[in-house]
Each structure stands twice: as C-alpha cells, then as structure tokens.
C-alpha positions in Angstrom: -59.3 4.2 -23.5 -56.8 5.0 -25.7 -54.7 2.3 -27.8 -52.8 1.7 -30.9 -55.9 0.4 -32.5 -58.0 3.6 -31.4 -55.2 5.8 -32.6 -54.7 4.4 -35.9 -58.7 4.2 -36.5 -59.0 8.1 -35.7 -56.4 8.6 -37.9 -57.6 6.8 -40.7 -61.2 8.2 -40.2 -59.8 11.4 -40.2 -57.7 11.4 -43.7 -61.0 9.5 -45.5 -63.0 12.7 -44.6 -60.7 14.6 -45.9 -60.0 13.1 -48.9 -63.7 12.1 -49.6 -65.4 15.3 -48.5 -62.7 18.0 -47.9 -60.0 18.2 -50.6 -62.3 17.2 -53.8 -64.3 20.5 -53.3 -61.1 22.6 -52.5 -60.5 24.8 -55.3 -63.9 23.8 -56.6 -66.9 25.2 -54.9 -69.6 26.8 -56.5 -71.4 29.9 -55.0 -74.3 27.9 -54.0 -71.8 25.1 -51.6 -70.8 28.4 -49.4 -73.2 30.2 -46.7 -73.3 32.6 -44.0 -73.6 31.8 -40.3 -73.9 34.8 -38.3 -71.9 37.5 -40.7 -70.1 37.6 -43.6 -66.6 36.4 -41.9 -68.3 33.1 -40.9 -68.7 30.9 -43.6 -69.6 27.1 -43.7 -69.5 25.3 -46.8 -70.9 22.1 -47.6 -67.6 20.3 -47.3 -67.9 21.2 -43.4 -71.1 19.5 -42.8 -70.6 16.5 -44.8 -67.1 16.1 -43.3 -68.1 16.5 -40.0 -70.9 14.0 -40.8 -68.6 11.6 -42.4 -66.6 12.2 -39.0 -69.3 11.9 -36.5 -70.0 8.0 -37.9 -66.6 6.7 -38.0 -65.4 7.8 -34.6 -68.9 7.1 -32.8 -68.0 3.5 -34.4 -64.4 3.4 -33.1 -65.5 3.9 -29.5 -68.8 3.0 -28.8 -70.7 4.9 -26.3 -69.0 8.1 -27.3 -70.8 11.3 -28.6 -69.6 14.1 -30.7 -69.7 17.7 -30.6 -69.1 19.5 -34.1 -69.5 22.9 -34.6 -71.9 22.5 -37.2 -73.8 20.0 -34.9 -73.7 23.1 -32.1 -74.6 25.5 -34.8 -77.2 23.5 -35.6 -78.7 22.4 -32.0 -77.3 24.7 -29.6 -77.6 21.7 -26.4 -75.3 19.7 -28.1 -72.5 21.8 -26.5 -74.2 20.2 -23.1 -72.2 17.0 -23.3 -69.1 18.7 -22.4 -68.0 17.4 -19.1 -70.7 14.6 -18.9 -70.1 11.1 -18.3 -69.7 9.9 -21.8 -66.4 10.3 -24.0 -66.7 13.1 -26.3 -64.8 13.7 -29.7 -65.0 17.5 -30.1 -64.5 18.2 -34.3 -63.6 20.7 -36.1 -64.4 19.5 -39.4 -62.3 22.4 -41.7 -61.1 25.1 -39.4 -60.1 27.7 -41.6 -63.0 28.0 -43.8 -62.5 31.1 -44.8 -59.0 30.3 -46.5 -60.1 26.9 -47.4 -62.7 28.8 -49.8 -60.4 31.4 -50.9 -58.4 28.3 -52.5 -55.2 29.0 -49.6 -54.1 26.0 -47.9 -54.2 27.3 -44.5 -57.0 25.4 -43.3 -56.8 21.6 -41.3 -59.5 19.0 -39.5 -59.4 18.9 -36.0 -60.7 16.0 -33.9 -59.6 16.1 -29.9 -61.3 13.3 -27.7 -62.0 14.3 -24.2 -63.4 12.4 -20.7 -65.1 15.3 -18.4 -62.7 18.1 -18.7 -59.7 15.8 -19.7 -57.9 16.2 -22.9 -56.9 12.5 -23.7 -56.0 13.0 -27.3 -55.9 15.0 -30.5 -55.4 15.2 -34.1 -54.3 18.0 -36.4 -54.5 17.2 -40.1 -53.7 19.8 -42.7 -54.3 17.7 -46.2 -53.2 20.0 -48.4 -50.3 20.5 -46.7 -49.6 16.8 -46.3 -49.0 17.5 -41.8 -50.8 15.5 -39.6 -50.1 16.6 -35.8 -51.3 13.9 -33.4 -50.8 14.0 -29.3 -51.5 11.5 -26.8 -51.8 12.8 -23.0 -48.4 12.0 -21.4 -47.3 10.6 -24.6 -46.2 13.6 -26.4 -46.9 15.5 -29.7 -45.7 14.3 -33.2 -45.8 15.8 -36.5 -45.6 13.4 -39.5 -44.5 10.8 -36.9 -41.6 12.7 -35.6 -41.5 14.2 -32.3 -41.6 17.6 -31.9 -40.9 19.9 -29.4 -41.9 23.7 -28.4 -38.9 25.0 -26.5 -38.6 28.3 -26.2 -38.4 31.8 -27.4 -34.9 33.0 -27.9 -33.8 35.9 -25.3 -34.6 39.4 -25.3 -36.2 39.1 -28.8 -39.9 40.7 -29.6 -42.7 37.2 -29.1 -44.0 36.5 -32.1 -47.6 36.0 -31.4 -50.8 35.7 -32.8 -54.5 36.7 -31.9 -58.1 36.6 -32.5 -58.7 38.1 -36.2 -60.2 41.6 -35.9 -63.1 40.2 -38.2 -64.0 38.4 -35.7 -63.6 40.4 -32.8 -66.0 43.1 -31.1 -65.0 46.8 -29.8 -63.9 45.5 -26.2 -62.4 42.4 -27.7 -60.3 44.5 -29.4 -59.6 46.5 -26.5 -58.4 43.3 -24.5 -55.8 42.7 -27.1 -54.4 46.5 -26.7 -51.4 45.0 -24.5 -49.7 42.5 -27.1 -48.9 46.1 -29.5 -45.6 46.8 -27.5 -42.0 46.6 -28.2 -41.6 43.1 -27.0 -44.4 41.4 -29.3 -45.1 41.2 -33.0 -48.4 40.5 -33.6 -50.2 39.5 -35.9 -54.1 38.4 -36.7 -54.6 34.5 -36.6 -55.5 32.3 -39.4 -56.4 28.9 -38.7 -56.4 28.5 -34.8 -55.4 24.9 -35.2 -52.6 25.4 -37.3 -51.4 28.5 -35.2 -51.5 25.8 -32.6 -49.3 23.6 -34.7 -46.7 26.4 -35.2 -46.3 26.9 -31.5 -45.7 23.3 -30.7 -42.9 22.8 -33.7 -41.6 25.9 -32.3 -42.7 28.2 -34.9 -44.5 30.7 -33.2 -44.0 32.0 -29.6 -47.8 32.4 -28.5 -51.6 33.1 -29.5 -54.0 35.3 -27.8 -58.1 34.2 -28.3 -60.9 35.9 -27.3 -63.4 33.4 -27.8 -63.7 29.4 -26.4 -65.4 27.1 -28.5 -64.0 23.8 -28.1 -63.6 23.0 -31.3 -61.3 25.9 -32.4 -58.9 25.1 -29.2 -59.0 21.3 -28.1 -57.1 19.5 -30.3 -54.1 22.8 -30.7 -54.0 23.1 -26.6 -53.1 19.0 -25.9 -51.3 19.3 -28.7 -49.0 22.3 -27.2 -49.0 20.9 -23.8 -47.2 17.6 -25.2 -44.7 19.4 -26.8 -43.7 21.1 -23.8 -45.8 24.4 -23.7 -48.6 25.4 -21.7 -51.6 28.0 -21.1 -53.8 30.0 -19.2 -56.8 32.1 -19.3 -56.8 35.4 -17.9 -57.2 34.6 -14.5 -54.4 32.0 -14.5 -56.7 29.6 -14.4 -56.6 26.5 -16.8 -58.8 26.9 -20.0 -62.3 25.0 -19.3 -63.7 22.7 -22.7 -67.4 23.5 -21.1 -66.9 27.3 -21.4 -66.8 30.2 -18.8 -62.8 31.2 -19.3 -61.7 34.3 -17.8 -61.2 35.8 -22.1 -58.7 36.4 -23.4 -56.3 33.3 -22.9 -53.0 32.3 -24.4 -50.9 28.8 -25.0 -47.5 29.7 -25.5 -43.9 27.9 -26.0 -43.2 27.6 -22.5 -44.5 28.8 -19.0 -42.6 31.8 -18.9 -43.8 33.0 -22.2 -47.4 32.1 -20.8 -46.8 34.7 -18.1 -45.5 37.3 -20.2 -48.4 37.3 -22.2 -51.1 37.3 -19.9 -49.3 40.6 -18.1 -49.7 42.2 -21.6 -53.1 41.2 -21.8 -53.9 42.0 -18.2 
C-alpha cells in the first residue's frame, strides 16, 4: 500500500494545504475566522476546516477507496470516528494541531496526516511550515526529519526526564490528579504544546517522554509511528499498546526508549 509514489503525493498534498490554506492566514486572522468548540481553550479557525478540506480531496485521490477522519470532520459528525478499525484505509488528519499557538501568531503548531489499515499505523507525516520541519515515518522503514534520519536514543543516566503532559487547560480535576506522579525529583515537567511536535522532540531526541490524558487519533497517530521508528515506544496505563479506535487505559506515555516508557507509567501508576 505504500510506495514512493504514495509517499511523495502525501507529501506534496500536505505542503499545498499548508501553503494555500494554513500559512496565508498565520499572523493574519480576523476575529470573525476564529471560534469556540467546547470552551474557550479549544479554538478552530477557518484555516482548520478548509485545510483539512483541502486535505480530505487530495489524499482520498491518492488512494482510492480510502476515507478520512479529521477532527473537524468528527467534530462535525460524531460517527465519523466509526471508520477506525474498519476495512477501508483511513488517513487520520490533524489539519493545524496547535491552534491555539497558531492564532496567537507562535510557530508551534504543525499538520498531521497518519494513514492507518485496522489498528495498524502504516505511515505518518509531521509538517511544521513555519518552521520549515517535515517529519515523515514509514512502518519498518524508520523516521526522518528533513530527509535525514533520526534517531530517539535515550535519556542520559541518573538525570531528571524531561517530560511533557496534557495542558492543565485542557484537563479535568482527576485528570489532573493522574498526572500527580510525574512532580518528583526524577521528572521535569512541563505542560505540552503541540502534541505532534512534542512527538517530534522525542523522536530527534529532544525530549525524554509525554504524558496524555485524552486519545483522539488525530492528536497522537502520526507522533506515536513517528516515535516508534526512531527507536522509542509506548504504552497506556495498563501496558497495553495505545488503540487508534479509543478505550485506552488514560493516561499513556511514548517515550525515548522502553525503559523510559516504564519509568513513566510507575509515576503515573
């Protein structure tokens, strides 16, 4: 299913949203291009829903058959979360994740798009425009950043993890609770910005591990292949790996390595 050709089409599909519907308006929106979803932390703008449209056309073209599952598609229509695990390919988008810094004009916001088969991550791409990074992994092919491999490893000995969790904006009471463990000696943490992108900094290596409370798909896909191919892994609370369908044991971690993976969920536990 997957090829040079598909590759390079996603790829390309993914930079034209950006530039045509992402990066024109960054910097630029006007009050009435930026809404509320269910509070005042969520935000979607109109570059989200016209990239994600923009998205949902090209890379239903590339591989025919295929459906799509955006979050402002699910937002939307709640049952399009269903196709998770069905028969046909699904390309899970994120169209800007990180809306909340792409409207406060930071650059900390990407696209992600992660193409999955049942419960099978089979690729994933990362693209930060403003930054000029594109992350793309291929399952058992690795992770590369700009082209170049890249490589987790793994945190250096007997110093704190570095390690970042769910935003306490966007956390309840007992989500908060769950994320108690992390404040010890042996972790600095720190609230998330962009999931995807905190993803990206612990598959280069830059970060030792996040902590989520919450599993939609299209915050996680794309960052947890991604960190997999570069040598890391994850778990949900239970051990257990992280399901694309929902109904994790919360919260879950992907970290630099397995060891670091263990460490957290003890702390979390």
């Amino acid at each position: 299913m997957i090829d040079d050709e598909l590759l390079t089409g996603v790829e390309e599909a993914v930079r034209k949203a950006a530039a045509a519907e992402v990066m024109p308006r960054w910097r630029q929106l006007a009050a009435h291009e930026v809404t509320e979803k269910s509070g005042p932390h969520d935000l979607v703008t109109v570059a989200d829903r016209r990239a994600e449209e923009h998205l949902t056309g090209a890379l239903t073209a590339l591989l025919p058959g295929s459906v799509v599952v955006g979050e402002e598609a699910v937002h939307d229509n709640p049952a399009v979360y269903r196709a998770l695990g069905g028969e046909a390919p699904v390309w899970i988008v994120d169209p800007v994740d990180g809306t909340r810094q792409f409207v406060h004009g930071d650059p900390g916001f990407c696209t992600l798009v992660a193409l999955a088969h049942g419960d099978t991550l089979l690729a994933s791409w990362t693209y930060a425009p403003a930054r000029e990074e594109l992350a793309v992994a291929v399952r058992g092919e690795g992770a590369r950043l700009n082209g170049e491999e890249i490589r987790s490893g793994g945190p250096a000995p007997d110093a704190p993890l570095e390690v970042a969790h769910s935003h306490p904006d966007f956390t309840t009471d007992a989500q908060k609770r769950s994320l108690e463990g992390l404040y010890t000696d042996e972790v600095r943490p720190r609230p998330c910005g962009s999931a995807g992108l905190e993803y990206l900094n612990v598959a280069r290596g830059a970060l030792d591990a996040v902590a989520f409370t919450w599993e939609n798909a299209w915050d996680h896909a794309a960052g947890l292949l991604l960190v997999a191919e570069a040598g890391g892994g994850h778990a949900t609370l239970t051990g257990e790996p992280f399901r694309l369908a929902g109904g994790n044991a919360l919260p879950f971690t992907a970290a630099r390595d397995a060891l670091t993976v263990r460490r957290i969920l003890s702390l979390l536990a």
